[in-house]
PAFI-749316 format. One record per residue (C-alpha): z, x, y negated; residue number from 0. Coordinates in steps of 0.001 Angstrom, whole numbers, plus 524288, in hexadecimal, padded with zeros to 5 digits. Layout:
# residues N
+-------+-------+-------+-----+
|     z |     x |     y |   k |
+-------+-------+-------+-----+
|     Z |     X |     Y | NUM |
...
+-------+-------+-------+-----+
//
This chain:
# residues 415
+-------+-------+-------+-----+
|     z |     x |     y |   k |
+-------+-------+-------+-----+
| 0B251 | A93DC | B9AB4 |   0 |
| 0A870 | A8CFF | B8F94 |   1 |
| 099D8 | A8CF5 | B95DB |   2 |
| 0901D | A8C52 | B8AA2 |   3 |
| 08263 | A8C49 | B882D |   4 |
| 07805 | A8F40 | B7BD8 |   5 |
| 06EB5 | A84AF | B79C2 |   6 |
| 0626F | A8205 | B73B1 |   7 |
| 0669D | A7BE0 | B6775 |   8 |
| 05EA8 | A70E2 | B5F6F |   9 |
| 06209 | A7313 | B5087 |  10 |
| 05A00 | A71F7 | B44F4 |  11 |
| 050F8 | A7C65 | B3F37 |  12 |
| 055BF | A8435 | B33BD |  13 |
| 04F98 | A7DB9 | B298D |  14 |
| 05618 | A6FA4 | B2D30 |  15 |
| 0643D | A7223 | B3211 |  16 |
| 06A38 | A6EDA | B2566 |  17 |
| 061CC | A61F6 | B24E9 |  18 |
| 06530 | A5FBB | B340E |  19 |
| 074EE | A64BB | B350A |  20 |
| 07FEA | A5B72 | B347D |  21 |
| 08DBD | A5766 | B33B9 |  22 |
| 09389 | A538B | B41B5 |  23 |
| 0928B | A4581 | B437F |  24 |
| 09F28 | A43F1 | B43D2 |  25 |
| 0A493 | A47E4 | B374E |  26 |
| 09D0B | A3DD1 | B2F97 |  27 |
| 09942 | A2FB6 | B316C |  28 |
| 08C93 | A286F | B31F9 |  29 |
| 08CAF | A258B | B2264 |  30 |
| 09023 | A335C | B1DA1 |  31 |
| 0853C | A3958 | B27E7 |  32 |
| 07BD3 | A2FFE | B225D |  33 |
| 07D06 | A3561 | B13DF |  34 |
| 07DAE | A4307 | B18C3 |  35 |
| 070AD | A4234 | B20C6 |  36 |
| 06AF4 | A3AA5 | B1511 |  37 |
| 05C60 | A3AF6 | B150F |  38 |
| 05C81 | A47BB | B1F24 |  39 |
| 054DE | A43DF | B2B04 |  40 |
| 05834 | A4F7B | B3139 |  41 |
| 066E9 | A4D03 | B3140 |  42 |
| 06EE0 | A4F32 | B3DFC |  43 |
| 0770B | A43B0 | B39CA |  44 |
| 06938 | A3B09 | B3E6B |  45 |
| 06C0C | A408D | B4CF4 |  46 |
| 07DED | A4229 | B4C3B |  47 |
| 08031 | A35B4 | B43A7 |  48 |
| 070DD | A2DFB | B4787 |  49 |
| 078FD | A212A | B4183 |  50 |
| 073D7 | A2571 | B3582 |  51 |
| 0676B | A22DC | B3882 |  52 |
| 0697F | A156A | B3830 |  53 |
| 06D8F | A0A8D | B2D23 |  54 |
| 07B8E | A0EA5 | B29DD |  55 |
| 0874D | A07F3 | B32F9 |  56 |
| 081CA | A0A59 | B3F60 |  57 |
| 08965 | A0F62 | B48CC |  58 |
| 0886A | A1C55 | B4CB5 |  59 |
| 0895C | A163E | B5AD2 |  60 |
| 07E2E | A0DF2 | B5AAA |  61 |
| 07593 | A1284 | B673B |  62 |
| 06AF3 | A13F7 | B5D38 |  63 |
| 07161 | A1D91 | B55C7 |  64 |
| 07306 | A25AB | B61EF |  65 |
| 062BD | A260F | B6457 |  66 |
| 0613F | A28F4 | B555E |  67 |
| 0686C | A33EE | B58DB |  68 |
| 0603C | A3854 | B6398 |  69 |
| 052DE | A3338 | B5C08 |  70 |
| 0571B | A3C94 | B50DF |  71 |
| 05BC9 | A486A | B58EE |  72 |
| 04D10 | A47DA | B602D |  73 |
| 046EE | A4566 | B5129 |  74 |
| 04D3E | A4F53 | B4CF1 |  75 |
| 04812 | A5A91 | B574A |  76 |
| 039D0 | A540C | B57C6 |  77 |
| 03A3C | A55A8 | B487E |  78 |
| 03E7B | A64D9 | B48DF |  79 |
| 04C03 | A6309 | B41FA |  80 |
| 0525E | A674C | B4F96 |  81 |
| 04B9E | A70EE | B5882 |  82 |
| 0523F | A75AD | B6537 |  83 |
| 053F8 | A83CD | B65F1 |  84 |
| 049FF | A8BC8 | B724D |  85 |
| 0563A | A93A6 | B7823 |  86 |
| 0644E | A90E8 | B7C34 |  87 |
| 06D62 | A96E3 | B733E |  88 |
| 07AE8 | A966C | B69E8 |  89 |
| 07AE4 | A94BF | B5C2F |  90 |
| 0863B | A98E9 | B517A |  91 |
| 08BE5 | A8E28 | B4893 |  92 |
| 0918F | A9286 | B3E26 |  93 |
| 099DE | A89EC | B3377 |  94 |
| 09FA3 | A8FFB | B2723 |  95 |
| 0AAA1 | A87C8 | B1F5A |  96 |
| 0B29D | A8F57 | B1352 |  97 |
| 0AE44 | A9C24 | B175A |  98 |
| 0B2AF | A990B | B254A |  99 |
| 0A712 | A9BDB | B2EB6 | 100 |
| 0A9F3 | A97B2 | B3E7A | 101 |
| 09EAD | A9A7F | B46FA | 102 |
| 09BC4 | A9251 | B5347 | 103 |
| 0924A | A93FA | B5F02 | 104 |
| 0886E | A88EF | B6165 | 105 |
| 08A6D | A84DF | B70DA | 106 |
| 08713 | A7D82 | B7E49 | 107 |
| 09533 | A7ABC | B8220 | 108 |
| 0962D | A76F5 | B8FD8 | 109 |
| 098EF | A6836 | B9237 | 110 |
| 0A071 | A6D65 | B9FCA | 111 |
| 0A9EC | A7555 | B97CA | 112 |
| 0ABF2 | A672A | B8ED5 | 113 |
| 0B003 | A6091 | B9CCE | 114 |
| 0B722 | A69C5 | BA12A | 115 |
| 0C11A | A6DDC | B966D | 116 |
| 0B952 | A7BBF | B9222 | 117 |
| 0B636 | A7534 | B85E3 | 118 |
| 0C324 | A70D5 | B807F | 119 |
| 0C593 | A6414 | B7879 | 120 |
| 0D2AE | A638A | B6EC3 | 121 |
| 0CE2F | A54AC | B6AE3 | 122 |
| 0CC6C | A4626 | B7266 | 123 |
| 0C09C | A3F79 | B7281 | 124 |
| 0BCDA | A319A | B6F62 | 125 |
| 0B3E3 | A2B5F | B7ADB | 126 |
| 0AE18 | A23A6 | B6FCD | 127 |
| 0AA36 | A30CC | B68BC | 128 |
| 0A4EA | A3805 | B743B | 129 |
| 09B41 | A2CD3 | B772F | 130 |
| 093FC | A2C33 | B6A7D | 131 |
| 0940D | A3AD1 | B68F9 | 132 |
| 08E27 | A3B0D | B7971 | 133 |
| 084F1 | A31F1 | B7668 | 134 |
| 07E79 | A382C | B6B21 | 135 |
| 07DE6 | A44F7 | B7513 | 136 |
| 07851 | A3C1E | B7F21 | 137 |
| 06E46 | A3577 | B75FC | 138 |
| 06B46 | A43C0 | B6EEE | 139 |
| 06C71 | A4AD0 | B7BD5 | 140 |
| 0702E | A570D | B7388 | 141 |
| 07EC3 | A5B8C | B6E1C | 142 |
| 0792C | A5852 | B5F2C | 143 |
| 087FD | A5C1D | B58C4 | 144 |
| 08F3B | A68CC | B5E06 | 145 |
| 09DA8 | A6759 | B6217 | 146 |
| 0A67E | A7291 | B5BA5 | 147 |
| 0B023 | A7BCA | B661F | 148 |
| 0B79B | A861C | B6422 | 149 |
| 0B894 | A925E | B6C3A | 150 |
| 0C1D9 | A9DE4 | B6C23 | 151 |
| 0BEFD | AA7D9 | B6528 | 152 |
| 0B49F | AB01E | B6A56 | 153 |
| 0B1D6 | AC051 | B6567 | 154 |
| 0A6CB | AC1F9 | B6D4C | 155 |
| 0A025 | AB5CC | B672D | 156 |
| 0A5D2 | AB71A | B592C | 157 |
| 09D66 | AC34A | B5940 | 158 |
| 09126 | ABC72 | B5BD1 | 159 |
| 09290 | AB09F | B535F | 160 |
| 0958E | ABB61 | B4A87 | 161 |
| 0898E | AC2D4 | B4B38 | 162 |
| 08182 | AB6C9 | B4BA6 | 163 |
| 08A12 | AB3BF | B3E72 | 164 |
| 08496 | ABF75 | B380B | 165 |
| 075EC | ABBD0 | B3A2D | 166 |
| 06B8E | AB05D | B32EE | 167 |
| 07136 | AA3DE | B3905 | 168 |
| 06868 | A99E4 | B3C00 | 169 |
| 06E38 | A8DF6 | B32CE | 170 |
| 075F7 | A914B | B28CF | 171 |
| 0788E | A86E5 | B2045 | 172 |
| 08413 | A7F0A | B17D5 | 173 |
| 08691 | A70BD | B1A46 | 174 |
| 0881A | A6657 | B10E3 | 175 |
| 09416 | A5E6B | B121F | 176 |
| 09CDF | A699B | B1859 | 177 |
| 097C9 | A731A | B106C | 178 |
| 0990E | A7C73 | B1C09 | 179 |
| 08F49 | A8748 | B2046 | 180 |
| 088C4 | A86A0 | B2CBD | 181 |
| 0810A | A90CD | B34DD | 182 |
| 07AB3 | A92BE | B4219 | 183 |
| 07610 | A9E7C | B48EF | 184 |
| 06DDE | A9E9A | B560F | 185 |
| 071E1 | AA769 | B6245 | 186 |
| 066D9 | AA818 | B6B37 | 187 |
| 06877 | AB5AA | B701C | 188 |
| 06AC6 | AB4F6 | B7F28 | 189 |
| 0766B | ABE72 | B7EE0 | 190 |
| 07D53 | AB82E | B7313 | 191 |
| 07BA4 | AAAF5 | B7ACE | 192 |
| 081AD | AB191 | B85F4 | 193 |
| 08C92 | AB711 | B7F1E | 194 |
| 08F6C | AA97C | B797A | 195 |
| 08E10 | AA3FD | B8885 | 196 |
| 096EE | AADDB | B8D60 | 197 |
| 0A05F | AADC2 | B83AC | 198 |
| 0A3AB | A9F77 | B8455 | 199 |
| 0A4A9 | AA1B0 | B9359 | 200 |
| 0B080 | AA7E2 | B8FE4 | 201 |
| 0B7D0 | A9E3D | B8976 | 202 |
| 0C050 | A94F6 | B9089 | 203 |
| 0BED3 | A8995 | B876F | 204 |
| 0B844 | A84E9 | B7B62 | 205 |
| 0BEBA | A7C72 | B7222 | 206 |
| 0B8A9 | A7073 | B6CEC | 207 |
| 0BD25 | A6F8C | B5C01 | 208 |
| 0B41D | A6399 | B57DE | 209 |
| 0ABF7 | A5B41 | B5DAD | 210 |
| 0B2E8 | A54D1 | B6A04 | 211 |
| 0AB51 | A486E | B6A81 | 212 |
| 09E7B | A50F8 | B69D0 | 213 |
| 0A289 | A5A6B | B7365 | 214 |
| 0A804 | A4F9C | B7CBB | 215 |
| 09A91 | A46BC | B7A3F | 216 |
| 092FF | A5499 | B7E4A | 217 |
| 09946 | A577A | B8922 | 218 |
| 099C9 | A49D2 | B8EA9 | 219 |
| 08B4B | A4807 | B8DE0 | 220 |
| 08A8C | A558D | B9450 | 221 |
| 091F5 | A5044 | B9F43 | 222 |
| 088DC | A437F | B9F4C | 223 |
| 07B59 | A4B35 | BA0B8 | 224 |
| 08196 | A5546 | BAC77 | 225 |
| 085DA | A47F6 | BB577 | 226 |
| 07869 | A4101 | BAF8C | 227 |
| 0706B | A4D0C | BB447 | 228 |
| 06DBE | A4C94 | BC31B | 229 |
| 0699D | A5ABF | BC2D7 | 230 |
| 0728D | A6006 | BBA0C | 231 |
| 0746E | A6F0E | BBB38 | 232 |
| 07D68 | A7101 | BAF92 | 233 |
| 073FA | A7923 | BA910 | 234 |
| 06E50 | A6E48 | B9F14 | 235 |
| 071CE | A6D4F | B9102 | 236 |
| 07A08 | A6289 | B92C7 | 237 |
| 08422 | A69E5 | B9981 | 238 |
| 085F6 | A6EA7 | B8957 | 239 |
| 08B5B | A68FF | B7CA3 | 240 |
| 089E2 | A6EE4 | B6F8F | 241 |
| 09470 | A768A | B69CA | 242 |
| 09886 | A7ED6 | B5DE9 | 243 |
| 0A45A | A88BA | B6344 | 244 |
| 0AB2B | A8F8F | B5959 | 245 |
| 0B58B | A9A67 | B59AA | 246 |
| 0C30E | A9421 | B5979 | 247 |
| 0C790 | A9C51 | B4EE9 | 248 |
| 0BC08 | A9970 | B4584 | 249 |
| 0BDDE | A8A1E | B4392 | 250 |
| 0C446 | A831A | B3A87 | 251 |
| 0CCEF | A76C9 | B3D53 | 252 |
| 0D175 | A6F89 | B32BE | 253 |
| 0DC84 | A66A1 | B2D81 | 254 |
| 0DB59 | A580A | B33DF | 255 |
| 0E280 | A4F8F | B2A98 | 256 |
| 0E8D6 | A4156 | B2C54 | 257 |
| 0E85F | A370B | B2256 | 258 |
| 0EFF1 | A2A95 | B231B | 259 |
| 0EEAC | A1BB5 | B1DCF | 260 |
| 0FD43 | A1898 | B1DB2 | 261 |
| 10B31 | A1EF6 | B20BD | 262 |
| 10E77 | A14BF | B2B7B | 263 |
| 1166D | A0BD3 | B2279 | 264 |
| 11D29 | A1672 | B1CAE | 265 |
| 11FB4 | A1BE2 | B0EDD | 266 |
| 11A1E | A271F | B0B46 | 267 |
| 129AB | A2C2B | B099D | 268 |
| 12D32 | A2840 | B1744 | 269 |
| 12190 | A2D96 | B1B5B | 270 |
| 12516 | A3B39 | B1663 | 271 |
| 13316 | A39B3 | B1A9B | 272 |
| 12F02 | A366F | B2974 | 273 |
| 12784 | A421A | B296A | 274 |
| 1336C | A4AC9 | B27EE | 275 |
| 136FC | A48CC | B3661 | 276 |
| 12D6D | A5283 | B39F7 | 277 |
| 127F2 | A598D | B2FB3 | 278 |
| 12C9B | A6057 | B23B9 | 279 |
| 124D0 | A5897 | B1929 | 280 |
| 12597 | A5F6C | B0BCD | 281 |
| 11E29 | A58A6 | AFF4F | 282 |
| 1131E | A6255 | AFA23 | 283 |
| 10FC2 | A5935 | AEF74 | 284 |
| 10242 | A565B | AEA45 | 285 |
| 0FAFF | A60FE | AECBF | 286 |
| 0F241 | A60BC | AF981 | 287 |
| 0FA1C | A670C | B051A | 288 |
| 0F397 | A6B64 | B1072 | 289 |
| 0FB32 | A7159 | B1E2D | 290 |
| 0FD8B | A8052 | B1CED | 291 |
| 10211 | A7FF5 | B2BD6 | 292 |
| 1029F | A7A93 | B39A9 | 293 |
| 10CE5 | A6FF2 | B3C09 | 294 |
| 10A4B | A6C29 | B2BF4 | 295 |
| 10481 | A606E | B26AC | 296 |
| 10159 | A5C43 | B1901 | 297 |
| 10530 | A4E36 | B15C1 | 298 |
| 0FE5E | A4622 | B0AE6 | 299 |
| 1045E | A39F7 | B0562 | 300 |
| 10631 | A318C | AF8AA | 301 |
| 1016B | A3E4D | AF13E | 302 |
| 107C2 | A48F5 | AF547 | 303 |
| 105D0 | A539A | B0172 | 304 |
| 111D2 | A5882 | B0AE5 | 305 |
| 11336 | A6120 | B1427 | 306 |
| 117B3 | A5C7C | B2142 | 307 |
| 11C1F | A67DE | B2B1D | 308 |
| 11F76 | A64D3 | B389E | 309 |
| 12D07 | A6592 | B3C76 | 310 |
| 13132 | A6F1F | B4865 | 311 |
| 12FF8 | A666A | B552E | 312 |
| 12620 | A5EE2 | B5094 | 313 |
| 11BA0 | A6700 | B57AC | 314 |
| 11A1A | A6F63 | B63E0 | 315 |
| 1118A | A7B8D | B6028 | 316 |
| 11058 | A7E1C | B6F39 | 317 |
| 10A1B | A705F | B71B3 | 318 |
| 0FB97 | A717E | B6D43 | 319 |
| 0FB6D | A64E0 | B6A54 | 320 |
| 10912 | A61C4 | B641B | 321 |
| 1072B | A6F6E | B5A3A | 322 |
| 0FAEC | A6830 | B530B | 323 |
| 0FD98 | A61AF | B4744 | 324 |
| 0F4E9 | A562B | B47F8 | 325 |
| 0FF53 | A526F | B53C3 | 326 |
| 10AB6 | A5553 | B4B40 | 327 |
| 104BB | A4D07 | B419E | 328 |
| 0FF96 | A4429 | B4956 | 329 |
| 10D92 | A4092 | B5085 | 330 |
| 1187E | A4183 | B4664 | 331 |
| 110C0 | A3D50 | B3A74 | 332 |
| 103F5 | A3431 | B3EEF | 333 |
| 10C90 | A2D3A | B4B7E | 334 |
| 119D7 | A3025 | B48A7 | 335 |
| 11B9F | A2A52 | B38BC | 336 |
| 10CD9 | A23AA | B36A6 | 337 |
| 10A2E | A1D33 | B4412 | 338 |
| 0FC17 | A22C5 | B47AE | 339 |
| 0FBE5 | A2314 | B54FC | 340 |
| 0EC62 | A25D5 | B56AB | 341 |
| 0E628 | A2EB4 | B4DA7 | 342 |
| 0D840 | A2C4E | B52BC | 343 |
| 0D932 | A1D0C | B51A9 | 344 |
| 0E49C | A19BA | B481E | 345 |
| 0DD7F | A134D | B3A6B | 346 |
| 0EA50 | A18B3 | B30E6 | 347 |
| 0E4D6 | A2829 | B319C | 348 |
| 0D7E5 | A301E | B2D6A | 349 |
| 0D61C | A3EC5 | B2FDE | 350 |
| 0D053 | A4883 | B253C | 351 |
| 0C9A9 | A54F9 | B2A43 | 352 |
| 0D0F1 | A61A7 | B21F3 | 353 |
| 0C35C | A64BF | B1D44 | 354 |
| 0C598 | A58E5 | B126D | 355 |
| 0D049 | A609D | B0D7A | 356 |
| 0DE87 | A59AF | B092A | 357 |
| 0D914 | A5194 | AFE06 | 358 |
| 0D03B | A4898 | B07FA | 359 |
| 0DED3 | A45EC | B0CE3 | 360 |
| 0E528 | A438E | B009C | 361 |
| 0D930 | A3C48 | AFA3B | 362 |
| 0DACB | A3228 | B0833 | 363 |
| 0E925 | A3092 | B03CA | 364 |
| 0E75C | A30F7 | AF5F2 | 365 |
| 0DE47 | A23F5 | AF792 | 366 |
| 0E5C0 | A1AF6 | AFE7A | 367 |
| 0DE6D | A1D52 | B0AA8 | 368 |
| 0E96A | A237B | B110B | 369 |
| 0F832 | A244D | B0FE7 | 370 |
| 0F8D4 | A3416 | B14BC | 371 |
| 0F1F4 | A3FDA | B18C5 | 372 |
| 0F6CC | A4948 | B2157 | 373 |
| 0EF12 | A5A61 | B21FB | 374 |
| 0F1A4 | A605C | B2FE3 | 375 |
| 0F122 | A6E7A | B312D | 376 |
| 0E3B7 | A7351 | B3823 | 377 |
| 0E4BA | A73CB | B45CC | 378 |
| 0E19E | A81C4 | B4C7C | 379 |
| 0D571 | A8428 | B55B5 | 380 |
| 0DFB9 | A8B01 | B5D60 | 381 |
| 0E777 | A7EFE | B5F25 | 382 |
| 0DABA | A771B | B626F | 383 |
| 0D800 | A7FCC | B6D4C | 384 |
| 0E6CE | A8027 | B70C7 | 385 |
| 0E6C4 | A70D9 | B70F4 | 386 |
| 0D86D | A70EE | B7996 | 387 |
| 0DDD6 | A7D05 | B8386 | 388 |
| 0EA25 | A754B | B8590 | 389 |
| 0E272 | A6826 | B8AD6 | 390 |
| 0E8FB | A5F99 | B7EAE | 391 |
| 0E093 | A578A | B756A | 392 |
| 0E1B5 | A5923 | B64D7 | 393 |
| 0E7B8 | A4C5A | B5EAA | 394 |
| 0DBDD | A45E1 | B5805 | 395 |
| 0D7AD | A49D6 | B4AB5 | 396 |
| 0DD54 | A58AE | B4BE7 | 397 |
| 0D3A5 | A60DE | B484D | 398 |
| 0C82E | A61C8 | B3D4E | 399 |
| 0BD21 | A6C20 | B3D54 | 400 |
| 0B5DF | A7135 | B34A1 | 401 |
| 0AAA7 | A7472 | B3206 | 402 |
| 0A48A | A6A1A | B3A92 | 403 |
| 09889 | A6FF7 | B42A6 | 404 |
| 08D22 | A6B64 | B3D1D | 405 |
| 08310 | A6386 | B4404 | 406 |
| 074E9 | A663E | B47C3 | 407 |
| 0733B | A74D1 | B4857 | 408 |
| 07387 | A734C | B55F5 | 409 |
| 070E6 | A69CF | B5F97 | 410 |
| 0724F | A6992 | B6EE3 | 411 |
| 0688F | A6506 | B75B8 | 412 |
| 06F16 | A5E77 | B849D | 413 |
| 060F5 | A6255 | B8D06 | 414 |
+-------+-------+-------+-----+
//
């Protein structure tokens, strides 16, 4: 069963959150969060992305760029632009995209429950990845960035958030960039904190949706401080990560698209033709064409847009794995005809979040940069938590969220 805990939370006060808030670090590099923190001393991207601090090109792995990091997150509390809430509690995150409001709760997840399987992952990690992420926790010693789960959906808590929803929130607030509204309530009433508490007792598993390297870094350096701590009682804060859990049915996964320097020596003709073996491909000519179904994909090349539909036998719905289309796609179009073998190392493809729309992947084509695009179908939360429950991993580069949480409402302070 999930063990959480509240927390007292370090965020900014009212008056600077929109000054403080971020993007996730890693959604943007060290050029683009220079412009956007501009002139703002009070940016989060000095404490996430600290290389910024320093003459452009250096490396966001430089030890000194770690210490920044820790310099600023201390600056920033002695200066009054983070302050550390007096009592343990949970807080309500809410994010609002075209209409679309999903409401998540603001949580200590248990590091145990990470070990041990509770929390459930649906994506490898790179050991590269995990060690810059654990050493800014380390350096920090706070979970500065949430991680994002999923739980199933829950009546009994839908009913809070709900009456929470329906009060003065504490930020409310629309970000530049996204565009997106953001708001955050406060629960610090003892029997709504035990009614969260107990509630998540319940559940057998929580579902990690973004953020694997972060939740991985967390829980590792959780792990660190208990065998590090000669009198540990499992009791202390570090025994806790930061997390945003959201009902399952509330998020939003996107389209994860493919684009593609070259047909592997082919013509764009025997391209097409190839493709026949396991997909009915029909020419919807110029006009963007995006997948209306599962087992669909929308093929862009020298102009024009088809539809490709995978052929009976080319999928087993009762494998969780085999059913997704990024494996359909991934064997009998990226392996079988074009000869990428690796999607996380191999130079000859890109991926395009959905949120950039179709023309991003015909503007990439329509360049020169690359040959073809290909639009996958959204893959469900259901099959997510399917693929986690089941034990198997996602194939890389399978699912897109969005919104993204923002960063620095909340921070999570480690003692």
């Amino acid at each position: 069963m999930a063990i959480i805990k509240p927390f007292k939370g370090i965020r900014p006060p009212k008056e600077y959150v929109e000054r403080v808030e971020s993007r996730p670090y890693d959604v943007l590099d060290s050029e683009e969060a220079r412009a956007e923190a501009g002139d703002n001393e009070m940016s989060l991207y000095r404490i996430i992305k600290p290389e910024i601090n320093f003459e452009p090109g250096t490396s966001e792995y430089d030890p000194r760029v770690y210490e920044k990091a820790a310099e600023n997150f201390q600056m920033f509390q002695d200066k009054g632009w983070l302050k550390q809430d007096d009592k343990d509690q949970y807080y309500i995150y809410a994010q609002t995209m075209n209409g679309k409001t999903q409401y998540g709760l603001v949580v200590g997840a248990y590091v145990n429950d990470y070990m041990t399987g509770v929390i459930k992952k649906h994506e490898l990690t790179r050991r590269d990845k995990e060690e810059d992420r654990m050493k800014h926790v380390r350096v920090n010693n706070a979970n500065i960035e949430p991680v994002f789960f999923a739980y199933p959906d829950n009546t009994t808590l839908d009913t809070l958030i709900m009456r929470y929803a329906a009060t003065a929130p504490e930020y409310d607030f629309i970000a530049p960039i996204d565009g997106f509204r953001h708001q955050l309530w406060v629960i610090s009433d003892d029997n709504d904190i035990k009614l969260i508490t107990d509630e998540f007792a319940k559940m057998p598993s929580l579902y990690i949706a973004d953020g694997h390297h972060r939740s991985a870094a967390a829980a590792l350096v959780g792990a660190e401080k208990q065998q590090q701590n000669p009198n540990h009682k499992g009791d202390e804060e570090y025994n806790y990560f930061m997390a945003v859990c959201f009902q399952a049915s509330q998020l939003t996964i996107l389209d994860y698209n493919r684009v593609v320097k070259d047909l592997n020596g082919m013509t764009t003709e025997q391209f097409l033709e190839a493709l026949k073996k396991n997909f009915t491909v029909t020419d919807k000519g110029t006009e963007a064409y995006k997948p209306a179904k599962l087992h669909e994909f929308s093929l862009y090349v020298d102009g024009r847009w088809y539809s490709l539909v995978a052929k009976e036998g080319t999928f087993n719905d009762a494998d969780p794995i085999g059913v997704l289309d990024v494996d359909i796609s991934s064997r009998l179009i990226l392996d079988d005809l074009l000869g990428i073998k690796d999607l996380r190392s191999d130079k000859r493809i890109d991926f395009v979040g959905g949120l950039r729309g179709l023309e991003e992947l015909k503007r990439r084509v329509d360049n020169g940069e690359m040959k073809m695009a290909l639009a996958l179908y959204p893959v469900s939360m259901q099959q997510i938590m399917d693929i986690a429950d089941s034990g198997n991993i996602m194939p890389p580069k399978a699912t897109w969220f969005e919104p993204k949480l923002r960063s620095g409402l909340v921070i999570h302070k480690l003692s």
